[in-house]
N, C-alpha and C positions, 0 to 999 in steps of 0.2 A: 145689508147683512154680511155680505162676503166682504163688504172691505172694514168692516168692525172685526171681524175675523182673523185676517189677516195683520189688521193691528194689533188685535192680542198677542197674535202668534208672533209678529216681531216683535210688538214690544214685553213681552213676558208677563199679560195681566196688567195690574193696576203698579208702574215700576214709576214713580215719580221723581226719585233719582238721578234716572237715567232713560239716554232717549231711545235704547234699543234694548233686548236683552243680551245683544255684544257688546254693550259698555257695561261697564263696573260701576258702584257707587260713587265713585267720584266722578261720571259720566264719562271715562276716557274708553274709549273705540278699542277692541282687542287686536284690531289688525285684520287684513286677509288671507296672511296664509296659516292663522288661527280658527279660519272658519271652516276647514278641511276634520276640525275633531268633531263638526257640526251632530254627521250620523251617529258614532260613538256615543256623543254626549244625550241627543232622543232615544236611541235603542236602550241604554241602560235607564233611563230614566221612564220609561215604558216599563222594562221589564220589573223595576221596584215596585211602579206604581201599581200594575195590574195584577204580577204572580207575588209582590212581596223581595222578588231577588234582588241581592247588594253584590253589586260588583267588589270584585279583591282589588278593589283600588281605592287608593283617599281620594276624599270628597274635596282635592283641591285644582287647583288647576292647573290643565294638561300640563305647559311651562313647566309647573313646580316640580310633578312629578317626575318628569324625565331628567330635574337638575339634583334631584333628593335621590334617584337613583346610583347617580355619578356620583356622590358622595357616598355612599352608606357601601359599609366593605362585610364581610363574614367576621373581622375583627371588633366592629364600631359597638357602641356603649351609646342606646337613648335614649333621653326621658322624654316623655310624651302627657300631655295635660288635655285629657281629652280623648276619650279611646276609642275604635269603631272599625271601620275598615283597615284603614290604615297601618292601625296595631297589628292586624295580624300581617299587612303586604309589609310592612318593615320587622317582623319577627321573623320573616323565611329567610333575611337577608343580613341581618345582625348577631352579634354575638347575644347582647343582654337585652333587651328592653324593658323599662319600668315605667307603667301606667297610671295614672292618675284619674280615678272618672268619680264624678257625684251621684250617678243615679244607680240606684243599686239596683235597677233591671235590666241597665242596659251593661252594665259592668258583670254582672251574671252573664249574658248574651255572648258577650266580648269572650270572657272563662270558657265558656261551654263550646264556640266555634277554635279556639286554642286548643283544646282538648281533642277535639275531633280532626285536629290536622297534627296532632301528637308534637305542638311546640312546647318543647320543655324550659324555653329560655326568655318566658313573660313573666313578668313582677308585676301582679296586678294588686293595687292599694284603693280601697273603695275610700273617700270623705263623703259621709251621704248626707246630701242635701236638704233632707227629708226630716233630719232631725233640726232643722232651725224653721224660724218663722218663715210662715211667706218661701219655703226652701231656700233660704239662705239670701235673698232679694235686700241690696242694702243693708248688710250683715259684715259688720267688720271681724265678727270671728269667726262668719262660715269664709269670710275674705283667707284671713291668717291661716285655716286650718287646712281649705286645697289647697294654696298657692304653697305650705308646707313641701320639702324634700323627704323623699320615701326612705324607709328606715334600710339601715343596713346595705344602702344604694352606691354606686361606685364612688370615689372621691372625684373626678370630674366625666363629661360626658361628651363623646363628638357629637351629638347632634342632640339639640333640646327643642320640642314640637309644643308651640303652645297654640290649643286649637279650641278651648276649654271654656270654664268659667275664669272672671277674674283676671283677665288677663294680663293686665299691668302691672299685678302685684307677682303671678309666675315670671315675669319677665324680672323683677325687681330681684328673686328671691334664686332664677338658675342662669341667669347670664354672667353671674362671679364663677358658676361649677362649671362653665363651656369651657372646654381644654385650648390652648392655644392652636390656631390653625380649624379651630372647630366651628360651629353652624349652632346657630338658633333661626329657627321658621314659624312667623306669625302668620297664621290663615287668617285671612277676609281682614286682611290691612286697609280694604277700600273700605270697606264698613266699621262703625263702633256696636261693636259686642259686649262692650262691659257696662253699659247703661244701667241697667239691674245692677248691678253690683259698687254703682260709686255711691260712697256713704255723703259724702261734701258735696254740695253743687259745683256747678261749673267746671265737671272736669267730662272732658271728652276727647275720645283719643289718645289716652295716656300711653297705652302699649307703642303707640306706632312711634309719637314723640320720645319715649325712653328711647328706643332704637338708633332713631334721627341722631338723636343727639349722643348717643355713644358715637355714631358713625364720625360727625363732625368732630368730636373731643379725641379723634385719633383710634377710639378704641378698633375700629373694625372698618367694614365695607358694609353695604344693602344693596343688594339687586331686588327689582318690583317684578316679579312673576304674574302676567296677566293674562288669561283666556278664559274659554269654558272649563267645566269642571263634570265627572262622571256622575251620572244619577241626578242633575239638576243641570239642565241646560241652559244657565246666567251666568253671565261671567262676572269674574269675582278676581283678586288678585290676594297675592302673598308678597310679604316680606323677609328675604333670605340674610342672615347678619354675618357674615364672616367675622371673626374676633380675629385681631392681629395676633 
């Protein structure tokens, strides 16, 4: 009983994956002095689980955080596909940000904790998912119509967050609007998230390989940002694109 126990508790449940819940999707090991975000990463994820609270932090990892910090100024310009915590911890610290989310309850939620912290500098644009089949599942026009640029939005952006639905096609559609010198960041690059969403078989991983291959074609750089992550103690990794 105790050592069934203990294997859940390391291995994060039924993870087939990966061989611990300190490897990522692609079963790569986060390190050990990644295992120091350990308590953080139970404490918040406790406090979700039992009273409902969300930490003011993105649900990406520790890494990503502290490197999306060092970028982002009082001047910076974000667009964001995918809204939640992080909307609001990068709206304390930006000029503009423009959001992008499909669920109109949680895009409400998103509004309402905005308000309550008086940021007057969130562009929140609902695409509701709700109105297509299946909410939008294998949907080339709920594909077209998030992965859309927000109206009246800046003409380019230092930092573009796709953490959403769709993700291949947001990549396809705001890595032309990344300003020179600028940032695009894919959450859960060890994972494919856009399964639901490919209308043609056999594509998998489309977000990560667009990236790959800007980086190789010259266009930019990628660093892999990998650890635990707040409110969900599995590690998970991001991909960070620097655009030449």
């Amino acid at each position: 009983m105790a050592g069934s126990l203990l294997e859940k508790i390391v291995r994060g449940g039924d993870q087939r994956d990966r061989t611990t819940r300190f490897h990522d999707e692609n079963d790569r090991f986060i390190g050990w002095s990644e295992m120091r975000r350990l308590p953080h990463a139970l404490n918040t994820w406790l406090l979700r689980r039992v009273f409902g609270e969300l930490p003011e932090l993105p649900w990406w990892p520790y890494p990503a955080i502290e490197r999306i910090a060092e970028i982002l100024s009082p001047n910076s310009v974000v667009l964001e596909y995918g809204t939640g915590a992080s909307t609001i911890w990068m709206a304390r610290r930006v000029r503009r940000i423009y959001g992008i989310e499909d669920s109109p309850e949680w895009c409400e939620r998103v509004r309402k904790l905005a308000g309550a912290r008086r940021l007057d500098n969130l562009v929140l644009t609902l695409r509701d998912s709700t109105r297509y089949p299946n909410c939008g599942n294998h949907c080339a026009a709920f594909n077209e119509e998030f992965a859309g640029l927000p109206e009246a939005s800046e003409p380019a952006f230092d930092l573009v967050v796709v953490d959403g639905a769709v993700r291949w096609r947001c990549i396809e559609v705001a890595l032309p609007k990344v300003k020179q010198g600028g940032y695009l960041y894919l959450d859960n690059s060890d994972g494919d998230k856009d399964w639901c969403y490919y209308v043609e078989s056999g594509r998998a991983k489309v977000a990560q390989a667009l990236l790959d291959a800007a980086a190789v074609g010259g266009e930019g750089t990628v660093e892999r940002l990998r650890g635990l992550c707040p409110a969900t103690p599995h590690a998970s990794e991001g991909m960070l694109f620097r655009k030449s």
